[in-house]
MOPAC internal coordinates of N, CA, C and O (Angstrom, degrees):
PM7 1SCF
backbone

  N    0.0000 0     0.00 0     0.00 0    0    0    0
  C    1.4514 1     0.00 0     0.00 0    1    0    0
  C    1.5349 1   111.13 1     0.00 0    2    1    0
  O    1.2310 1   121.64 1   143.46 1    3    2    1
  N    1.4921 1   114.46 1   -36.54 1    3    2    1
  C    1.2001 1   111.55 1  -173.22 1    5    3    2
  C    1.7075 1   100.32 1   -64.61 1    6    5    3
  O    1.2310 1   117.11 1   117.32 1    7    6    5
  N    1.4287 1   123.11 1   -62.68 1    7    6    5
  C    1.2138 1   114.83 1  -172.48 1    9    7    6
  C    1.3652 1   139.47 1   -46.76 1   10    9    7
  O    1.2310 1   125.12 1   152.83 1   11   10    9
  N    1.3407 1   107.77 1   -27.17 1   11   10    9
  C    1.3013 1   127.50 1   145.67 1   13   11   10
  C    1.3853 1   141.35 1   -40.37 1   14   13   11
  O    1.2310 1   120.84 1   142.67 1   15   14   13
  N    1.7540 1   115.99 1   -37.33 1   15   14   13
  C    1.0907 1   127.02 1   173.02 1   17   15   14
  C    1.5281 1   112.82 1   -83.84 1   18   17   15
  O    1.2310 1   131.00 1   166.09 1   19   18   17
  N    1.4811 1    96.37 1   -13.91 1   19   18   17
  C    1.9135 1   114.01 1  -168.41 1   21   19   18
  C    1.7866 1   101.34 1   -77.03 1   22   21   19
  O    1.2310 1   128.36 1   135.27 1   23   22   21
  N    1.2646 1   101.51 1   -44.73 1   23   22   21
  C    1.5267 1   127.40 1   176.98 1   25   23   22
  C    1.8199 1   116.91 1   -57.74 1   26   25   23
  O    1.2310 1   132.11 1   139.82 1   27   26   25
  N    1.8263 1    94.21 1   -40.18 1   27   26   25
  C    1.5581 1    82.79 1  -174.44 1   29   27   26
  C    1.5394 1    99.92 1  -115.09 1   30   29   27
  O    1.2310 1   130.12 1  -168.94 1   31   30   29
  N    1.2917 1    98.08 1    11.06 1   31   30   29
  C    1.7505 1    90.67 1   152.78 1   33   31   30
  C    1.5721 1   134.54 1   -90.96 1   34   33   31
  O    1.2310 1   136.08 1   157.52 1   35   34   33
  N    1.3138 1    86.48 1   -22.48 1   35   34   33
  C    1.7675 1   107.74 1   170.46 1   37   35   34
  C    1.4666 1    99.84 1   -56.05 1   38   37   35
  O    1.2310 1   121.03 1   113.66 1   39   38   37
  N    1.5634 1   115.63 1   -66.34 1   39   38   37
  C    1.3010 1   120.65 1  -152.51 1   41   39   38
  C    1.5961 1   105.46 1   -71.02 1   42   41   39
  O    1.2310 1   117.17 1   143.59 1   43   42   41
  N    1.3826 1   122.98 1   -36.41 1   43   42   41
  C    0.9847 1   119.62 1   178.56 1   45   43   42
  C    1.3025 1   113.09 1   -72.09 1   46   45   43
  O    1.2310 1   106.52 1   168.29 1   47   46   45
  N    1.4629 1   142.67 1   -11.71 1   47   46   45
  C    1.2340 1   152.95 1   145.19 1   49   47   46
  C    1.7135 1   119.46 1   -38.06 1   50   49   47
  O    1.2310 1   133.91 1   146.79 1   51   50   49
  N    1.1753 1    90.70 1   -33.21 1   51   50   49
  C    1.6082 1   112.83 1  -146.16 1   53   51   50
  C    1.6404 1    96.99 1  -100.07 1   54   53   51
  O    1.2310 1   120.10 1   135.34 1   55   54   53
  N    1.3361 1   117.42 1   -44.66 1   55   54   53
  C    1.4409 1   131.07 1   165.35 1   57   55   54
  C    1.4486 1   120.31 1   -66.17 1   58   57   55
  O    1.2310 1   123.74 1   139.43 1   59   58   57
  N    1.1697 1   110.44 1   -40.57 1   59   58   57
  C    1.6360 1   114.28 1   169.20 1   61   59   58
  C    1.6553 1   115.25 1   -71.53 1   62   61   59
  O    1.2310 1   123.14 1   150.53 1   63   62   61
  N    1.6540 1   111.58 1   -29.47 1   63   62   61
  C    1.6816 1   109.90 1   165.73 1   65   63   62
  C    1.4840 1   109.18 1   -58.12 1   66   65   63
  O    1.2310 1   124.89 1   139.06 1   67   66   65
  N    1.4570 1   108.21 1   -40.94 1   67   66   65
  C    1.3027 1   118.21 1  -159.65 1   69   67   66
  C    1.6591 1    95.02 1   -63.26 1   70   69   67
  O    1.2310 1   126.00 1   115.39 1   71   70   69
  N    1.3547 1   106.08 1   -64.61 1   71   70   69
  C    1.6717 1   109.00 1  -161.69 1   73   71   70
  C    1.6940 1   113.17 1   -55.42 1   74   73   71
  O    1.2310 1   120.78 1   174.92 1   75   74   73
  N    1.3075 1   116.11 1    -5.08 1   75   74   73
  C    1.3360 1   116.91 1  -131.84 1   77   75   74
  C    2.0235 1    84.54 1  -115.74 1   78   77   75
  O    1.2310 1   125.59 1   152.49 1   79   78   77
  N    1.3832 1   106.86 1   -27.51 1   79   78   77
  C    1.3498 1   120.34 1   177.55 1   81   79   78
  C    1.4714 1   115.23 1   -93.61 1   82   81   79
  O    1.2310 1   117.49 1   160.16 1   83   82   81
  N    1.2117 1   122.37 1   -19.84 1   83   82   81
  C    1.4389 1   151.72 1   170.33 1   85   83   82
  C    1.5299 1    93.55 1   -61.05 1   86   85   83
  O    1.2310 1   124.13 1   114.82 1   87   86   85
  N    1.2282 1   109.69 1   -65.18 1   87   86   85
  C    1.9219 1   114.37 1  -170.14 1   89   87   86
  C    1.5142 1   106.75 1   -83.22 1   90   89   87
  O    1.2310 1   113.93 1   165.00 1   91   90   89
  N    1.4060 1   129.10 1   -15.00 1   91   90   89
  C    1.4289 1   127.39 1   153.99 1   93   91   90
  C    1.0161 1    94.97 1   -71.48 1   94   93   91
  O    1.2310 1    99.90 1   108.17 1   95   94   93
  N    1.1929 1   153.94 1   -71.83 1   95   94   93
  C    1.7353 1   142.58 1  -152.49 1   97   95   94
  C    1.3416 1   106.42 1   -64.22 1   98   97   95
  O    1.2310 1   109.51 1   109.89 1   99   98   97
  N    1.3141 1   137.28 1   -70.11 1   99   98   97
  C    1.4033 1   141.52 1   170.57 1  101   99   98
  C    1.5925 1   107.46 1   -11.97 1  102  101   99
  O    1.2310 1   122.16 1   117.15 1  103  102  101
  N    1.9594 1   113.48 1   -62.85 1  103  102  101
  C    0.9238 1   128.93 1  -160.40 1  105  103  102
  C    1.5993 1   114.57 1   -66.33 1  106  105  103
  O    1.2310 1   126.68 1   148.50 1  107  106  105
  N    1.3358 1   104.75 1   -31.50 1  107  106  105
  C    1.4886 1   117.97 1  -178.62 1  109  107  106
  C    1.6325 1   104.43 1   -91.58 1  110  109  107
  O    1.2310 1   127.25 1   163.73 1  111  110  109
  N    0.9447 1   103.66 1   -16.27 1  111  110  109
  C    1.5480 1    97.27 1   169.96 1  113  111  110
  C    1.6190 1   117.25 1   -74.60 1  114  113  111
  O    1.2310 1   135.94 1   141.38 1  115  114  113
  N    1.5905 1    86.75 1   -38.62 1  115  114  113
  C    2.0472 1    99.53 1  -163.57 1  117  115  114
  C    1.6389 1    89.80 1   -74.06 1  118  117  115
  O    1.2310 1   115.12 1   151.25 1  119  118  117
  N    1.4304 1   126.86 1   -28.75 1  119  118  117
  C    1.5121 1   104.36 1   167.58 1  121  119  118
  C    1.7183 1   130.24 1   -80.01 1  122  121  119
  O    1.2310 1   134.37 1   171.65 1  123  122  121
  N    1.2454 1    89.82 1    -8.35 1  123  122  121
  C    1.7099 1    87.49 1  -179.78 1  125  123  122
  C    1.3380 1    97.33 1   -99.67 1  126  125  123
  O    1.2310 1   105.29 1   179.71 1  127  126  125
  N    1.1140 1   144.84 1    -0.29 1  127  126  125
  C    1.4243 1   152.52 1   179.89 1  129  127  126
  C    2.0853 1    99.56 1   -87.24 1  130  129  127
  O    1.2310 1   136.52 1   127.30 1  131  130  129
  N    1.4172 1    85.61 1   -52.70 1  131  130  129
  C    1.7781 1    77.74 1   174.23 1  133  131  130
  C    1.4517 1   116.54 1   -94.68 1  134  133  131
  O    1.2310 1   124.88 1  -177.79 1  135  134  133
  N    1.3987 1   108.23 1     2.21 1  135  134  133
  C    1.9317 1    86.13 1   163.87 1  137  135  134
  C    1.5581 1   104.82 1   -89.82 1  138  137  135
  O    1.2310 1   121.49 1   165.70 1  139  138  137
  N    1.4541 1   114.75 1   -14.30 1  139  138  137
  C    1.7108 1   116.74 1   178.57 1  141  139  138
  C    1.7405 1   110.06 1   -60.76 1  142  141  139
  O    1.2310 1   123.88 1   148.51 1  143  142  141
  N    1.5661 1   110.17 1   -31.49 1  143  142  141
  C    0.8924 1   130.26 1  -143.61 1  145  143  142
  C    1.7523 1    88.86 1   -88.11 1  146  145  143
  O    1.2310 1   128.64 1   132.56 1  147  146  145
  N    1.0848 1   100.95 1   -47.44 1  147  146  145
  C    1.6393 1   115.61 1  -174.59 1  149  147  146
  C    1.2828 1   126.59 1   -79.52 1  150  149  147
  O    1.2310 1   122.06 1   158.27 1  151  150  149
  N    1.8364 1   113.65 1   -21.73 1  151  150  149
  C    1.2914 1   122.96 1   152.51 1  153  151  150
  C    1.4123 1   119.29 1   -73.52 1  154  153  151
  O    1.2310 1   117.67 1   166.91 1  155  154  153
  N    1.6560 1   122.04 1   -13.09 1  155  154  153
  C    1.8362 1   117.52 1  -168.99 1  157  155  154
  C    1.5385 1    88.20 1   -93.68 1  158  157  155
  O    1.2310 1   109.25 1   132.77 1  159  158  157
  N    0.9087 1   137.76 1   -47.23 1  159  158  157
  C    1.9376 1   156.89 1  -169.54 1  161  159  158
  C    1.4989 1    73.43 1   -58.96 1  162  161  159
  O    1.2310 1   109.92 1   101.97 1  163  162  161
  N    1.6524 1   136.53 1   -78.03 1  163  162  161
  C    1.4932 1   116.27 1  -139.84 1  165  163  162
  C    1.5272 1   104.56 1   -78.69 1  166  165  163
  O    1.2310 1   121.46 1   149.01 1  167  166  165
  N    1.6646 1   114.81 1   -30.99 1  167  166  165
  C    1.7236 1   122.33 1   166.38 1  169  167  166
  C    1.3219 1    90.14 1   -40.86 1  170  169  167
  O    1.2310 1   121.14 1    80.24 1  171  170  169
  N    1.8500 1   115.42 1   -99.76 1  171  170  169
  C    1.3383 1   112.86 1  -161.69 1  173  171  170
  C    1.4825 1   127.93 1   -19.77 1  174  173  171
  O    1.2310 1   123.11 1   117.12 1  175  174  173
  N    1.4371 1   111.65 1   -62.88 1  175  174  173
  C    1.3328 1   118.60 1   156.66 1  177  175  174
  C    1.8564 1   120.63 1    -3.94 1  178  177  175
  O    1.2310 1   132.19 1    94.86 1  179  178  177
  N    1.3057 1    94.07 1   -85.14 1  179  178  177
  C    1.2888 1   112.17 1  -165.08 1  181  179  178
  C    2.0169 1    97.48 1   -61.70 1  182  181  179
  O    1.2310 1   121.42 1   124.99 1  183  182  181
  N    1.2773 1   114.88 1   -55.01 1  183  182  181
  C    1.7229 1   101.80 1   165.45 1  185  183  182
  C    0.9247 1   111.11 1   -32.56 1  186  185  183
  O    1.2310 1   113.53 1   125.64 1  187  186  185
  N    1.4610 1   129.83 1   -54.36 1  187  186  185
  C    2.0172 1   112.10 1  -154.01 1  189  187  186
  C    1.5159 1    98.14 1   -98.96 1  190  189  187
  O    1.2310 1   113.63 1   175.92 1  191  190  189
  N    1.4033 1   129.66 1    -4.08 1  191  190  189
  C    1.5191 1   118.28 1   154.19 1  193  191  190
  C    1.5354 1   107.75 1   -84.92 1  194  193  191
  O    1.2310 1   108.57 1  -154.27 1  195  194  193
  N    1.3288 1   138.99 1    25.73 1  195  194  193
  C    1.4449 1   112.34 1  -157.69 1  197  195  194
  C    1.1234 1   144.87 1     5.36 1  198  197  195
  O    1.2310 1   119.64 1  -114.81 1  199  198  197
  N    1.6350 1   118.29 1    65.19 1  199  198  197
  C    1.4182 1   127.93 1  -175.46 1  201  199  198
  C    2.1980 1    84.87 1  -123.08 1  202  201  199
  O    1.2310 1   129.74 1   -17.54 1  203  202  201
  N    1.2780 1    98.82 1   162.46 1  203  202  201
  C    1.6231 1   116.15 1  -171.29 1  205  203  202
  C    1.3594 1    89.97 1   -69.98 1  206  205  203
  O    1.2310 1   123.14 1   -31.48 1  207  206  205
  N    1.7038 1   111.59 1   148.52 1  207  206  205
  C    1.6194 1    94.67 1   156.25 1  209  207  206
  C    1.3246 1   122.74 1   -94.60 1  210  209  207
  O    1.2310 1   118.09 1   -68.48 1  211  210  209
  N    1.3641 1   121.25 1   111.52 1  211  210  209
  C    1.8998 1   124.36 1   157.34 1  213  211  210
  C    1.4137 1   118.94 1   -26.96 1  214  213  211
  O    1.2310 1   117.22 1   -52.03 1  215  214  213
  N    1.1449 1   122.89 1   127.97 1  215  214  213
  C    1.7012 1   128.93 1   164.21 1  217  215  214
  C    1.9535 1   100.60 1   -71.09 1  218  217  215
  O    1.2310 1   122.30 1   -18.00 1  219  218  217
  N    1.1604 1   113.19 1   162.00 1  219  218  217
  C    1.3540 1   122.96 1   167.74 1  221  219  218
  C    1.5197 1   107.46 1   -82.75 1  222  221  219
  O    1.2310 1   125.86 1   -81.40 1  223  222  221
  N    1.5374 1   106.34 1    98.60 1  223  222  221
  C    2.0955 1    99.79 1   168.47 1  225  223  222
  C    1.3397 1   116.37 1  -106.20 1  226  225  223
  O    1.2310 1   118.48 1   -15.88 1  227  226  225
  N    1.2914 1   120.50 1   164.12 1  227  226  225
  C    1.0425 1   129.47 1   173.58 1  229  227  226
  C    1.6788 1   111.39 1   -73.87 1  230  229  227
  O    1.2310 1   114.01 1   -30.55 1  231  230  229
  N    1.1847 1   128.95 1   149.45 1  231  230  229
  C    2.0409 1   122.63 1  -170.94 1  233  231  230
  C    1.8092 1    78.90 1   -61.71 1  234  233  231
  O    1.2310 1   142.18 1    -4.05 1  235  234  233
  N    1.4489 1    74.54 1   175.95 1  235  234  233
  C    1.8204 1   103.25 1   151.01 1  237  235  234
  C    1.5266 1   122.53 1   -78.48 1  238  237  235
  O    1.2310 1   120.74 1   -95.34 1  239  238  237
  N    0.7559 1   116.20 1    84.66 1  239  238  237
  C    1.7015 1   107.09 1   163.29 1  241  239  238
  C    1.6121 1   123.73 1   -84.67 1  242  241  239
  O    1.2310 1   126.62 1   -44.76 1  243  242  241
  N    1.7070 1   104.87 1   135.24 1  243  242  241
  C    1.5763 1   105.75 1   170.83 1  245  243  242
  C    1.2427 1   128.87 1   -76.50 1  246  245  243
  O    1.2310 1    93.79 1   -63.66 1  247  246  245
  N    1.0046 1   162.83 1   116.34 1  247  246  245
  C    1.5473 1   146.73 1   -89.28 1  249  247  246
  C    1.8180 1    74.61 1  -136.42 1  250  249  247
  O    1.2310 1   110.52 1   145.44 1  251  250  249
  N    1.4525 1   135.43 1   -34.56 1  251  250  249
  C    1.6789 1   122.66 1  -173.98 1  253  251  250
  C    1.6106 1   104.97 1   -68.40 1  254  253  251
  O    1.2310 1   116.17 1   152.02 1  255  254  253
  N    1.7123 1   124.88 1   -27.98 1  255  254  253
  C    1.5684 1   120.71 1  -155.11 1  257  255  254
  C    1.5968 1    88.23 1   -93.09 1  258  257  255
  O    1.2310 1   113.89 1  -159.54 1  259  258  257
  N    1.4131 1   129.17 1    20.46 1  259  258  257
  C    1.3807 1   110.40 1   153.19 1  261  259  258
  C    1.4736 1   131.40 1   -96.29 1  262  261  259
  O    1.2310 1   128.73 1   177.97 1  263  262  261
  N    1.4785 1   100.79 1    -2.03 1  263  262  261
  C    1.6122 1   107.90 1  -163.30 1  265  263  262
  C    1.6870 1   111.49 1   -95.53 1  266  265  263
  O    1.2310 1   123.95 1   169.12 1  267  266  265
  N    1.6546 1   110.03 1   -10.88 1  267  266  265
  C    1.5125 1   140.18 1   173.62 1  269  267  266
  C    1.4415 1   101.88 1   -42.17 1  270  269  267
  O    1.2310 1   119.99 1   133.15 1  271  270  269
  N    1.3538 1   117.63 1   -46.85 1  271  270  269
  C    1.4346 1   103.96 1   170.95 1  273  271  270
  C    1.2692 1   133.94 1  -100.34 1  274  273  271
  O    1.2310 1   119.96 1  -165.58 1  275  274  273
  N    1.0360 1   117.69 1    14.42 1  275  274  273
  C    1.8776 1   124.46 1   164.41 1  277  275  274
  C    1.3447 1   107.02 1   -99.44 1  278  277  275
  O    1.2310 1   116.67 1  -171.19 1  279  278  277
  N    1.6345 1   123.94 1     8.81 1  279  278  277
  C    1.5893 1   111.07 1   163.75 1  281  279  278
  C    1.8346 1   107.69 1   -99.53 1  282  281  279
  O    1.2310 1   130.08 1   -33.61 1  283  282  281
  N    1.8227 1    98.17 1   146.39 1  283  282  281
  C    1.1013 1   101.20 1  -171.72 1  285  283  282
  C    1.3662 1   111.26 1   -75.94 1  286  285  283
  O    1.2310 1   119.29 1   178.06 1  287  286  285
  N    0.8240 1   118.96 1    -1.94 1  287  286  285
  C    1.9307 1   102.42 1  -166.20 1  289  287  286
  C    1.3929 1    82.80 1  -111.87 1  290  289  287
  O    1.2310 1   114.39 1   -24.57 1  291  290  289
  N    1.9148 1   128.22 1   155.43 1  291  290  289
  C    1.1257 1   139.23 1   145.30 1  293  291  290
  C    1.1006 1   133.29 1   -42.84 1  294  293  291
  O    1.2310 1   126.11 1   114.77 1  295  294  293
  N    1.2797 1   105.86 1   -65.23 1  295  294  293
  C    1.5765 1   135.64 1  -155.35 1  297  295  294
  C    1.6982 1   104.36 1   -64.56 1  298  297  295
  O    1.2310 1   127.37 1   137.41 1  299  298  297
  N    2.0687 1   103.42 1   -42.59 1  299  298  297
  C    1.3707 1   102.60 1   176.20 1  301  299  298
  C    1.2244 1   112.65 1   -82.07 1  302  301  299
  O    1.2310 1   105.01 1  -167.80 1  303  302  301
  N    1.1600 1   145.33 1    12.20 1  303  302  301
  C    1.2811 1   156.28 1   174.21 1  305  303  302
  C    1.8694 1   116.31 1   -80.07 1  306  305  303
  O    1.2310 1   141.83 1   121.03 1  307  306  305
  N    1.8928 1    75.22 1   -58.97 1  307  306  305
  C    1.7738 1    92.16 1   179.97 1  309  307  306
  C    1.6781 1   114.49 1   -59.22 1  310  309  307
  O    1.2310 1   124.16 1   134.37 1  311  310  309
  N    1.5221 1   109.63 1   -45.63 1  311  310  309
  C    1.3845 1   130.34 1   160.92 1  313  311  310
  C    1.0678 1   125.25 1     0.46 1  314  313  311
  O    1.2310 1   137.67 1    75.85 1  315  314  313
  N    1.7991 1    83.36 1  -104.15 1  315  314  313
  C    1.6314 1   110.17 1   145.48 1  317  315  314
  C    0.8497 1   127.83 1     8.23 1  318  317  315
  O    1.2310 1   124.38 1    79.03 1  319  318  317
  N    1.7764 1   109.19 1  -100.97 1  319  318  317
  C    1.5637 1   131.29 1   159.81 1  321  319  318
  C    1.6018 1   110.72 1    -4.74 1  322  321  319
  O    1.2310 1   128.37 1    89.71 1  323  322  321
  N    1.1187 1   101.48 1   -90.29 1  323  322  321
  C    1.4206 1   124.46 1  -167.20 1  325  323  322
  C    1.4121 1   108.74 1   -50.34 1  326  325  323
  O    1.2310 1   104.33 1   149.29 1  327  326  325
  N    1.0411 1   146.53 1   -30.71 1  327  326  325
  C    1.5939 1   154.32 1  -154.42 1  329  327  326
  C    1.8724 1    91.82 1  -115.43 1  330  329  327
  O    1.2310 1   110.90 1   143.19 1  331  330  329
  N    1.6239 1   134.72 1   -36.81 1  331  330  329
  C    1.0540 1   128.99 1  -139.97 1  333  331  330
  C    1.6913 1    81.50 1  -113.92 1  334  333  331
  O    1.2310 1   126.17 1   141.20 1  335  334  333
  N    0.9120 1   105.75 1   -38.80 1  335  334  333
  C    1.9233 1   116.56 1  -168.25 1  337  335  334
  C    1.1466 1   110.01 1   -71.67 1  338  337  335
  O    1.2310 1   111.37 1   148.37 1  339  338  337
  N    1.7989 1   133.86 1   -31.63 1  339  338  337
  C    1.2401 1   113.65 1   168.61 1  341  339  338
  C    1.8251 1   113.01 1   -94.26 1  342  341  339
  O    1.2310 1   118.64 1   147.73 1  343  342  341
  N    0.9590 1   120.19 1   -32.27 1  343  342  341
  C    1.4973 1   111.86 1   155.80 1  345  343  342
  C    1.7492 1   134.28 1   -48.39 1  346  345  343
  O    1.2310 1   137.57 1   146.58 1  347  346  345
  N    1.1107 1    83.57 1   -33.42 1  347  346  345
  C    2.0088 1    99.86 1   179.26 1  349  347  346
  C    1.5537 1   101.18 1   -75.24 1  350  349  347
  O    1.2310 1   117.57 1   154.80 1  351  350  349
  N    1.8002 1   122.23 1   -25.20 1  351  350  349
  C    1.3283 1   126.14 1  -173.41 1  353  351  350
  C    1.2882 1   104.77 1   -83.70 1  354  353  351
  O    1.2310 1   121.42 1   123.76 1  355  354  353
  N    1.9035 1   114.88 1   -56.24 1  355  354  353
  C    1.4381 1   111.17 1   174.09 1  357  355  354
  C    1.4293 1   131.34 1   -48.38 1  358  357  355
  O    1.2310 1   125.13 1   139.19 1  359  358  357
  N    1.3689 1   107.76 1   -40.81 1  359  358  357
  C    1.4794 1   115.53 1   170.31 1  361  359  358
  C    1.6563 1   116.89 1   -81.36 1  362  361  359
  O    1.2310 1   114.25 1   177.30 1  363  362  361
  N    1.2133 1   128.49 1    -2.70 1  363  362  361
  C    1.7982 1   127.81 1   139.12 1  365  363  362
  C    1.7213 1   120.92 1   -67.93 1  366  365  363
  O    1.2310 1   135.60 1   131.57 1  367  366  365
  N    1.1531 1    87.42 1   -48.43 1  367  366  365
  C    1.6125 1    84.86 1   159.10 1  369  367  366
  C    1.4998 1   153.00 1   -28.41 1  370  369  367
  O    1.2310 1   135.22 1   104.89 1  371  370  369
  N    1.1446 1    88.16 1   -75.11 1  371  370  369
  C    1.8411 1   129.22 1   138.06 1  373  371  370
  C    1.2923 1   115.27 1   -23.18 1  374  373  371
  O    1.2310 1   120.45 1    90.22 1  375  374  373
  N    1.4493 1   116.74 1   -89.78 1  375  374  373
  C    1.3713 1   147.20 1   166.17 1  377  375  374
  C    1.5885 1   118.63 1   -44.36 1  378  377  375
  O    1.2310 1   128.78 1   135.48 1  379  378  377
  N    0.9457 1   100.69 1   -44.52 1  379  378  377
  C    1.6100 1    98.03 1  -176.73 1  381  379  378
  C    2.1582 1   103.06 1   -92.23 1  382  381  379
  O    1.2310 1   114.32 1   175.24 1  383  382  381
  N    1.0763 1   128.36 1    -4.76 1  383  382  381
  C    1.5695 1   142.36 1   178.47 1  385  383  382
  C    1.4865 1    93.43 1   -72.43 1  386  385  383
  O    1.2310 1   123.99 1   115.80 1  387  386  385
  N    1.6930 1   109.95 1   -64.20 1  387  386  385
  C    1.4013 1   134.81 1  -167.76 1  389  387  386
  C    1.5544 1   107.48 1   -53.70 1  390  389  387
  O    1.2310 1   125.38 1   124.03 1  391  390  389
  N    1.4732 1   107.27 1   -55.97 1  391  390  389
  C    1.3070 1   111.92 1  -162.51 1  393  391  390
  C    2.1296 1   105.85 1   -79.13 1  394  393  391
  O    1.2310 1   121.54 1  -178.39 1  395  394  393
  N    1.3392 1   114.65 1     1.61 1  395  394  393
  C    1.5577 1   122.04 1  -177.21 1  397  395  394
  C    1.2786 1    80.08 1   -94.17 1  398  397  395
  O    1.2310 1   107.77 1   144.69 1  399  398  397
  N    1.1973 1   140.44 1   -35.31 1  399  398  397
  C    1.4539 1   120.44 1  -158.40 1  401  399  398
  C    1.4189 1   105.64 1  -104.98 1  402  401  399
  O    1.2310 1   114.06 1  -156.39 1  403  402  401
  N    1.2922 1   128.84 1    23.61 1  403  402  401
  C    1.3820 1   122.17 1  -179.55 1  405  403  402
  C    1.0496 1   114.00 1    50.78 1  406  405  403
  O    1.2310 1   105.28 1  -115.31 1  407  406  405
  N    1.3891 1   144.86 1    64.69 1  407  406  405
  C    1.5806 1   140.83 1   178.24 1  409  407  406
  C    1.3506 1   127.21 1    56.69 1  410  409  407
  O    1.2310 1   123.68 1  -170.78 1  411  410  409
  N    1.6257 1   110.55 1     9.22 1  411  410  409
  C    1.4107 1   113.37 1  -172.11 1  413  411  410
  C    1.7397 1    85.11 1  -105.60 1  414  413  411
  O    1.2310 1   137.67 1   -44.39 1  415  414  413
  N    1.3982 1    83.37 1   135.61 1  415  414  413
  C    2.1520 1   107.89 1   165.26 1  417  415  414
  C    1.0792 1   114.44 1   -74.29 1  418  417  415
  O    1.2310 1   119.80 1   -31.26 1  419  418  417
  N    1.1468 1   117.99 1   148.74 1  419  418  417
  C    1.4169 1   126.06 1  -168.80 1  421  419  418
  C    1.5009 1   122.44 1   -67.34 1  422  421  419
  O    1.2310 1   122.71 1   166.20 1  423  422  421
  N    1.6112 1   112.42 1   -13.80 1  423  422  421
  C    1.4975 1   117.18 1  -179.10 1  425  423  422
  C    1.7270 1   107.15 1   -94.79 1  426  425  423
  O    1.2310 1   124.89 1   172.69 1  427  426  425
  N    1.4364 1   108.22 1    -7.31 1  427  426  425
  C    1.7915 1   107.18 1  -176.55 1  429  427  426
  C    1.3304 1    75.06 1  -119.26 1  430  429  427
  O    1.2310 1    91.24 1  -145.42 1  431  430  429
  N    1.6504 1   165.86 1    34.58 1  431  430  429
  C    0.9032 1   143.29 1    92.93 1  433  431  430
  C    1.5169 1   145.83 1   -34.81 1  434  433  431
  O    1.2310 1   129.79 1   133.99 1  435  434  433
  N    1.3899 1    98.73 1   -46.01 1  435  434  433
  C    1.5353 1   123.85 1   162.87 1  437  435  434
  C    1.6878 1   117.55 1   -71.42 1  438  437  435
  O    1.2310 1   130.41 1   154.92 1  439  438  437
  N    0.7645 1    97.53 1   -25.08 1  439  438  437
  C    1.8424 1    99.19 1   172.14 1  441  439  438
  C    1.2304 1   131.68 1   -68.93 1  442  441  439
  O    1.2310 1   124.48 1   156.93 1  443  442  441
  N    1.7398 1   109.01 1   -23.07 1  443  442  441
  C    1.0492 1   126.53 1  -161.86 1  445  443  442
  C    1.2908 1   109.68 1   -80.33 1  446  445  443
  O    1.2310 1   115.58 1   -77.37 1  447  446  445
  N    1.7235 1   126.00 1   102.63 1  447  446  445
  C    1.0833 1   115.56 1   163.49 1  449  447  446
  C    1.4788 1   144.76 1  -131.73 1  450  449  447
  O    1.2310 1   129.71 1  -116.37 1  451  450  449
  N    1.2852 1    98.88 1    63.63 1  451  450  449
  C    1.5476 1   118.32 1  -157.66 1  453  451  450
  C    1.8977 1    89.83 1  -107.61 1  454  453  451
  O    1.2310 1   107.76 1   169.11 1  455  454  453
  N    0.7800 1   140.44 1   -10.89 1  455  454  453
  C    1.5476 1   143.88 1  -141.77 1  457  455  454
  C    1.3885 1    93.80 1  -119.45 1  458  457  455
  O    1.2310 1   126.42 1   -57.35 1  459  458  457
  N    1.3235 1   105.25 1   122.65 1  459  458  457
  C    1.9407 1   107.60 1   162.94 1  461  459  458
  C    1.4346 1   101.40 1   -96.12 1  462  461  459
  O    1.2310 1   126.83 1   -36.89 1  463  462  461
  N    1.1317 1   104.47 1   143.11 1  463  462  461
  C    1.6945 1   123.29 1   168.06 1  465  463  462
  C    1.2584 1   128.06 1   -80.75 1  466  465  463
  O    1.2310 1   108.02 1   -76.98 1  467  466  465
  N    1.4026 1   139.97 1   103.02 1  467  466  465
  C    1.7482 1   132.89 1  -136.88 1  469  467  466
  C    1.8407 1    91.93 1  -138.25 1  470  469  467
  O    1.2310 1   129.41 1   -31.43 1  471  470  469
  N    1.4898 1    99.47 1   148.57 1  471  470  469
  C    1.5049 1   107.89 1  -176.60 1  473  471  470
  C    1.5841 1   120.04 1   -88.38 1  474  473  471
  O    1.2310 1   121.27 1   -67.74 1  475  474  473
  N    1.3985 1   115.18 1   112.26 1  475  474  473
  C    1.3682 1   163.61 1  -145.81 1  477  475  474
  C    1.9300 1    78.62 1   -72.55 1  478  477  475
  O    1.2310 1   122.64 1   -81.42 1  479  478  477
  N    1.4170 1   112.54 1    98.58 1  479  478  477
  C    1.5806 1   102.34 1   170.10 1  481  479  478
  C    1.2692 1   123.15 1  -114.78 1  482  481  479
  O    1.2310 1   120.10 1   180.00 1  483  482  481

């Protein structure tokens, strides 16, 4: 008798893993089924308005304005911030102008006039 109970406790162990991964899978399916669902609706969308379709990205994040809160003092935090945040902006500025133009400066940018300008549909 004992082995018996050893046997259908296993299995019933074993059936409840089973069912229990069954309704995690289902569940993870029924959400990737409706974000599919919600990216073809916002594609379609954007076809019958003629606008491009966007991919889903993640923002930009600055990888230094996360560390602001694991310092102990405020004040050097706020500091920081304030002194590091508008310099870190001017020099994206900069940097990110430079880097759209492939290494070309903005004054041999303007020169360039071999290129017709055509509407983006």
């Amino acid at each position: 008798m004992n082995d018996f109970a050893h046997t259908a406790a296993r299995w019933a162990v074993r059936i409840f893993l089973l069912a229990a991964g069954a309704v995690f899978f289902l569940c993870l399916l029924a959400v990737a089924s409706l974000l599919a669902l919600a990216w073809g609706a916002r594609a379609l969308w954007a076809r019958l308005t003629g606008r491009p379709v966007m991919p889903w990205v993640m923002p930009t994040m600055r990888p230094g304005t996360s560390w602001g809160m694991y310092r102990s003092s405020g004040w050097a935090s706020t500091m920081a911030g304030a002194a590091g945040g508008a310099a870190h902006d001017a020099a994206d500025s900069t940097d990110g102008a430079d880097s759209k133009r492939s290494g070309v400066l903005a004054s041999a940018a303007r020169d360039i006039t071999d290129v017709q300008p055509r509407e983006v549909r």
